[in-house]
C-alpha positions in Angstrom: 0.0 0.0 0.0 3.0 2.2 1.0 4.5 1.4 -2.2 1.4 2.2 -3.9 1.5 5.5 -2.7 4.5 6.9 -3.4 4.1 6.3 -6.8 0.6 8.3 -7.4 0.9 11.0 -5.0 4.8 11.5 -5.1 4.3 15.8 -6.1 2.0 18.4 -5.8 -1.5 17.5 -7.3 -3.8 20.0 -9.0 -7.1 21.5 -7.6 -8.9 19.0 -10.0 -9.0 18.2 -13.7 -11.4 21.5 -14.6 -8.4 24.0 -13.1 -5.8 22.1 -15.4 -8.0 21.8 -18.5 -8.9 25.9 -18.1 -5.4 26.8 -17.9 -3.9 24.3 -20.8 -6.7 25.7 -23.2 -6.2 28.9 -22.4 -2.5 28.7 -23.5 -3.8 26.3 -26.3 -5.9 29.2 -27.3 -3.3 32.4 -27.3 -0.9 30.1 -29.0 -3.5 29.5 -31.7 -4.1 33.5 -31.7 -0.1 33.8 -32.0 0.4 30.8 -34.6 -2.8 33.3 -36.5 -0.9 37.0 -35.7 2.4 35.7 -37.3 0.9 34.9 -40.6 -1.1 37.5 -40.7 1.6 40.3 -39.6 4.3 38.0 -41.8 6.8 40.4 -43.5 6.6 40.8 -46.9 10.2 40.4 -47.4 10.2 43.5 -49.7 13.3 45.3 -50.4 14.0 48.6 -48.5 16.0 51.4 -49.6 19.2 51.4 -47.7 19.4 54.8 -45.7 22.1 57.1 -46.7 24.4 56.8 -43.3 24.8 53.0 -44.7 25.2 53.3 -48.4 27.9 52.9 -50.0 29.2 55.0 -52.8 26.7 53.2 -55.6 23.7 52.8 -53.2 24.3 49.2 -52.0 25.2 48.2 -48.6 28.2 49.2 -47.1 31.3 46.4 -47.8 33.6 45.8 -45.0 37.1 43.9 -45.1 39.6 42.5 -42.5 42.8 44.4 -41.5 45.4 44.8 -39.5 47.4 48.0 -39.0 51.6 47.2 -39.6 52.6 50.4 -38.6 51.5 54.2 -37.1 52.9 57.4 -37.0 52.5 60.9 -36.8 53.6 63.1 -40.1 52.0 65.6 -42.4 47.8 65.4 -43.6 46.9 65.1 -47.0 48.9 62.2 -48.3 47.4 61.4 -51.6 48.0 57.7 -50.3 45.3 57.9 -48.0 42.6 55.2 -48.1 44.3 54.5 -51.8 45.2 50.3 -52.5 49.0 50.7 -52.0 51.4 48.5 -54.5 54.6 51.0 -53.3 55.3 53.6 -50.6 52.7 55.8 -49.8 53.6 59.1 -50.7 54.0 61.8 -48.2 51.7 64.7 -46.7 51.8 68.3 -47.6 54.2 69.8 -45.3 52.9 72.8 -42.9 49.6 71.0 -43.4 49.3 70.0 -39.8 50.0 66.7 -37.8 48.0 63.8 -39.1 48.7 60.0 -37.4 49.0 57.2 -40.2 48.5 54.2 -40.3 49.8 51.7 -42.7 47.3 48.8 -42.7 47.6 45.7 -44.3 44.2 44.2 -46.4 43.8 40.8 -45.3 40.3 39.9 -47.0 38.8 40.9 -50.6 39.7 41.6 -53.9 42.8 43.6 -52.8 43.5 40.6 -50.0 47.5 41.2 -49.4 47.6 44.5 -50.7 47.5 47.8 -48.1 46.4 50.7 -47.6 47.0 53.9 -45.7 44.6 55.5 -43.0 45.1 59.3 -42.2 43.5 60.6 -38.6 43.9 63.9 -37.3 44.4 63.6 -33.4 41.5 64.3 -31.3 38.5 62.9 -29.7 36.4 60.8 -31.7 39.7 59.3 -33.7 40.2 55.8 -33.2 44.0 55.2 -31.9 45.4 52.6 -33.5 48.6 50.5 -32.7 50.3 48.4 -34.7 48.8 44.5 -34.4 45.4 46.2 -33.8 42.9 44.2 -36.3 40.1 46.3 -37.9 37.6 46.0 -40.2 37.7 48.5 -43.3 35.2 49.7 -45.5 35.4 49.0 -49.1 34.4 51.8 -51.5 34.6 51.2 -55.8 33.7 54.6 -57.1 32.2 55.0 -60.7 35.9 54.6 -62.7 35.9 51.7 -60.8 39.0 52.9 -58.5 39.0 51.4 -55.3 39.3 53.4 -52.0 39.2 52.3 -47.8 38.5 53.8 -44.5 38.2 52.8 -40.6 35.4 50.9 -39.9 35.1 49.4 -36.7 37.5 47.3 -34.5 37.7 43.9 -35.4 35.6 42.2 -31.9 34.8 38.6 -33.4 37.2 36.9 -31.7 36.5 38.7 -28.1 32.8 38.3 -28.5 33.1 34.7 -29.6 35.7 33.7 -26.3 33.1 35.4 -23.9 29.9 34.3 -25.3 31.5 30.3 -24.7 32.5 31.6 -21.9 28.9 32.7 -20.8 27.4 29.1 -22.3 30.2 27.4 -20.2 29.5 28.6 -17.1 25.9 28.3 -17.6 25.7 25.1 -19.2 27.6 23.9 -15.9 26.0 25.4 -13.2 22.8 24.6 -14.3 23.5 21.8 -16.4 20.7 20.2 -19.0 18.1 23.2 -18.3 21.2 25.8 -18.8 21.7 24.1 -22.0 17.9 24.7 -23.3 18.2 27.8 -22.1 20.6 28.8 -24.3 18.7 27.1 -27.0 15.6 29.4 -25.7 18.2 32.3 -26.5 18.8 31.6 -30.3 14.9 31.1 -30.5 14.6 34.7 -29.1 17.5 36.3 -31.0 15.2 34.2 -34.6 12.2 35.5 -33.7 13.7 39.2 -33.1 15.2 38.9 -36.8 13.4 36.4 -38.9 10.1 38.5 -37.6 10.0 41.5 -35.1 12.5 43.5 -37.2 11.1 42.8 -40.4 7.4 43.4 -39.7 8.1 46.9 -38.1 10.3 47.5 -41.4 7.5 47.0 -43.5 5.6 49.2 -41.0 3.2 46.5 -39.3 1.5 47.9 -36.2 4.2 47.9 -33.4 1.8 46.5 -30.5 0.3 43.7 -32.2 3.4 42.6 -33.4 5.3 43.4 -30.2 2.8 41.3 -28.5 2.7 38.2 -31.4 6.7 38.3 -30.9 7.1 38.5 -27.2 4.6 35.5 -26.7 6.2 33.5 -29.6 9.5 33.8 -27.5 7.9 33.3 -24.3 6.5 29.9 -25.1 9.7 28.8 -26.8 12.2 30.4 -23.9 9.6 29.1 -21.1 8.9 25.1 -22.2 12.3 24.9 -23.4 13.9 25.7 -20.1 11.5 24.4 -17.8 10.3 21.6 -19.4 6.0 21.1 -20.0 4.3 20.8 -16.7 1.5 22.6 -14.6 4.5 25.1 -13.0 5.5 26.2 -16.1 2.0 26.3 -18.1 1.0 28.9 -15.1 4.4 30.8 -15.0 3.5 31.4 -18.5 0.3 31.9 -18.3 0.8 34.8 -15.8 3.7 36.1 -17.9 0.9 36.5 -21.2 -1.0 38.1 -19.1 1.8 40.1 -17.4 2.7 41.1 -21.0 -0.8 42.1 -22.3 -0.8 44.5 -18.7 2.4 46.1 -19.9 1.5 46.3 -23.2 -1.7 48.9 -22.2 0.6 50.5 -19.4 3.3 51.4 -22.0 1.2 52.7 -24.8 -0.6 54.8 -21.3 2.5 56.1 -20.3 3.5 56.7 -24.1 0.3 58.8 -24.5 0.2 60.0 -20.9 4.0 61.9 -20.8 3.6 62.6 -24.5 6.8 60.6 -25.5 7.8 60.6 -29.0 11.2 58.7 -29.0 12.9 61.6 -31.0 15.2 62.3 -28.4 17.0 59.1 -29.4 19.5 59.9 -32.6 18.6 56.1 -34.0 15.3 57.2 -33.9 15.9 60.1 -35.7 17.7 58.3 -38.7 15.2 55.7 -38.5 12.3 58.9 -38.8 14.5 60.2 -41.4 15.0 57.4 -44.3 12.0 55.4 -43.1 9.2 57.7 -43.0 7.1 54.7 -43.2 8.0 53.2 -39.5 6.1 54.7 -36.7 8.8 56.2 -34.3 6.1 56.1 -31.5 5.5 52.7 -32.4 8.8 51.9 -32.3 9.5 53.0 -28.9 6.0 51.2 -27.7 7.6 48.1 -29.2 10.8 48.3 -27.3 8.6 48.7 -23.8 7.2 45.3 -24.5 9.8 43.4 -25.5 12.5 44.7 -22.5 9.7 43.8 -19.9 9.8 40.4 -20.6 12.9 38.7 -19.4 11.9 40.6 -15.7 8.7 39.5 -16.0 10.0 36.1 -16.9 12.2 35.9 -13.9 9.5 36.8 -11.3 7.0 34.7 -13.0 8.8 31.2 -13.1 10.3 31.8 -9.9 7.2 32.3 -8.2 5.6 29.2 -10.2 8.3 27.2 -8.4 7.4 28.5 -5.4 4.3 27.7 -5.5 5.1 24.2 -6.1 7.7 23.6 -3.6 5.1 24.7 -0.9 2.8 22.4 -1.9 5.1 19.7 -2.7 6.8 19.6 1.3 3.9 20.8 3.3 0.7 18.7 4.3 -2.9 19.6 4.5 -2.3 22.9 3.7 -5.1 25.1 2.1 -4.5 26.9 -1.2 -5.0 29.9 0.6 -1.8 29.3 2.8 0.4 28.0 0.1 -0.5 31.5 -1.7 0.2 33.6 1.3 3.4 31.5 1.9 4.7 32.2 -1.4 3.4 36.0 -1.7 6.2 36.3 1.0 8.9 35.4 -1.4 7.5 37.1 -3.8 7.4 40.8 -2.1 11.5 40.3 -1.6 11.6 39.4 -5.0 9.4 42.5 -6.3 11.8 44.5 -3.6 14.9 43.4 -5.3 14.1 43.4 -8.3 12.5 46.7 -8.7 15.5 48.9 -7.9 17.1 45.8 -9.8 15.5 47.7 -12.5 16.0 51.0 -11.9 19.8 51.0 -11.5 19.7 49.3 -15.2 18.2 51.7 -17.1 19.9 54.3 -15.4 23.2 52.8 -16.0 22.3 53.1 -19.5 21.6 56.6 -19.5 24.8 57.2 -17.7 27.0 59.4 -20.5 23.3 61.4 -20.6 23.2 62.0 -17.0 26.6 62.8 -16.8 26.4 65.9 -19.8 23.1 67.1 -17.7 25.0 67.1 -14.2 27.5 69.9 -16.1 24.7 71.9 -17.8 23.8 73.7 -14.6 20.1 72.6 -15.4 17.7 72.3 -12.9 16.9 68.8 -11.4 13.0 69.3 -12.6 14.2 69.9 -16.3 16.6 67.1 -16.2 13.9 64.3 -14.8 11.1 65.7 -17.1 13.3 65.8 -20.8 12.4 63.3 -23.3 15.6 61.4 -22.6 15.4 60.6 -19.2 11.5 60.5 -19.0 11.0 57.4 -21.4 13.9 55.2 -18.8 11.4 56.8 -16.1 8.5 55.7 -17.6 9.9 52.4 -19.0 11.0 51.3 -15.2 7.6 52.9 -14.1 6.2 50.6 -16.7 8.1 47.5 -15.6 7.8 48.0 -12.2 4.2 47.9 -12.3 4.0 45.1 -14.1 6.4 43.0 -12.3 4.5 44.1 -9.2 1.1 42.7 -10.5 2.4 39.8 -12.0 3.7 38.0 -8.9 -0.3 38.1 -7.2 -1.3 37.1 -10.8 0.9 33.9 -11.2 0.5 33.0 -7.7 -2.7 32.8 -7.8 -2.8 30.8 -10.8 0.1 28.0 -9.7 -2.1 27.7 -6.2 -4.9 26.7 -8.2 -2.6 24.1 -10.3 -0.2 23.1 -6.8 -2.0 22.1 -3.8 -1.3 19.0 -1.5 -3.2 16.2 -0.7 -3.8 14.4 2.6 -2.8 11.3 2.1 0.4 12.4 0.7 3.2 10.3 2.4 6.2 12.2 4.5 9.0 12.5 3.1 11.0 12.0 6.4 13.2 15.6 6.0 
């Protein structure tokens, strides 16, 4: 009989079969409504007219190339060697033209792949400083004659990114093992959805809540089952995140509408208003409030679902009610912590911005109510107040899923 029983009431058992059967339609339900939003907000793949900050000299995207720099030093500007495909010397500045640093740099990708090139800076902020062994990456321009011509790019930061992203999947995949793994597998479903989807829809100037929403949820039901496994915890940790996420979604466009926030404080924003007239900048900035609630949201929402379920799992003849207060008490320290979690990271964002208002003699008032700094106060506002209603929320739903039974046997801890 013992034997009997530790096999059918080993875990926390539901409320009863209606409870379970609400909550797995209801998530069958807004996944059909998702599966339905994707086709019918589906980019159309159409091409788009490459703005002007990223065209190259014949209207096509912008070719970049590997180098490495063999050489700098300070001599006279205006070498008419500069950013020329080098087969000699390059030949010297103007003298009493000024100091100019140059850098030889050797072209190691491309059609001129073992040729060089020379790459004039004058010195001052905003110049890159280049050493020789730095690698770079160089831009590739071929004008109408077809002469060839290159200029500083970016720093080469494959290699970096690619050591600390293993790095980051090491660490995780050991600490937390088989789950750590899908959750990095939950990350390239996020970072697919992002590109294959969000970004083209909003290109093609979809409506930024709907598709905000139809992307967020996509990710949460990959990121969710995938690093949680299916079960009644994670069925209502997502549940309350979907709901979490439609709150924030109403309290975003709200505080959008309410502060009269028009995202073209942000210079992106401004290119993006400039060469495609056809993407809502409001939109845009709606958009970006949904999608950066929801790893927070996610957090709070899973770990109250656990919880939930631990309560009920090592407790005895305990009532749903006390199970839900029980756990409400982990989840106010996690709202605490999290909340000025929050806070802190948006204004570490906004950090070079806060600094340039702290030396413009402006008043504290003008400081906290410019565009800049209100939409990180209204996006933690935003956050906050979802977070806060989403612990209740998906408490209340894992209580109904997680509650004990009484003939449950000890466990002997």
């Amino acid at each position: 009989m013992a034997h009997s029983h530790s096999h059918s009431h080993s875990g926390p058992a539901p409320l009863g079969p209606l409870a379970a059967k609400i909550v797995v339609g209801l998530l069958v339900a807004i996944g059909i409504a998702v599966i339905a939003g994707a086709a019918l907000l589906w980019p159309s793949q159409q091409k788009v007219a490459i703005p002007l900050p990223f065209q190259n000299s014949s209207g096509g995207a912008v070719t970049t190339e590997a180098g490495q720099v063999q050489s700098s030093t300070l001599a006279n500007c205006g070498s008419p060697s500069s950013g020329q495909v080098l087969t000699a010397s390059a030949a010297p500045g103007v003298p009493g033209s000024g100091q100019c640093v140059q850098n030889l740099v050797a072209i190691d990708s491309g059609p001129n792949a073992g040729a060089k090139t020379l790459l004039e800076f004058t010195p001052g902020a905003g110049q890159p400083s280049l050493a020789a062994g730095d690698s770079i990456r160089i831009s590739r321009q071929v004008d109408q004659q077809g002469a060839t011509s290159y200029a500083f790019y970016d720093y080469e930061r494959t290699w970096p990114l690619v050591i600390l992203a293993a790095a980051f999947a090491v660490v995780i995949v050991a600490v937390a093992r088989w789950r750590g793994l899908l959750a990095m597998v939950g990350i390239i479903v996020a970072f697919l959805v992002l590109v294959v989807f969000l970004l083209p829809a909003l290109r093609d100037g979809a409506p930024a809540v709907p598709t905000a929403l139809v992307a967020s949820a996509a990710i949460l039901y990959a990121v969710i089952y995938l690093a949680h496994g299916v079960s009644l915890r994670t069925s209502a940790a997502l549940l309350g995140t979907l709901t979490s996420l439609l709150l924030a979604a109403v309290l975003s466009w709200g505080a959008i509408e309410l502060a009269h926030l028009t995202g073209l404080s942000e210079d992106q924003n401004n290119e993006v208003a400039a060469y495609m007239g056809h993407v809502s900048i409001t939109g845009l900035l709606l958009a970006g409030f949904i999608i950066g609630s929801l790893g927070v949201l996610n957090d709070v929402t899973v770990t109250q679902a656990s919880t939930v379920f631990e309560l009920a799992n090592i407790t005895e003849n305990n009532s749903r009610r006390t199970i839900f207060v029980g756990a409400m008490r982990v989840g106010r320290d996690h709202i605490a912590s999290t909340v000025y979690t929050l806070v802190l990271a948006y204004a570490g964002s906004s950090l070079p911005l806060l600094l340039l208002f702290s030396v413009a003699n402006r008043s504290l008032g003008d400081v906290l109510t410019s565009e800049s700094v209100a939409i990180e106060i209204a996006r933690s506002a935003v956050g906050g107040i979802a977070l806060a209603l989403s612990v209740p929320l998906t408490t209340g739903i894992a209580a109904l899923l997680a509650t004990t039974r009484p003939d449950r046997p000890r466990s002997g801890l």
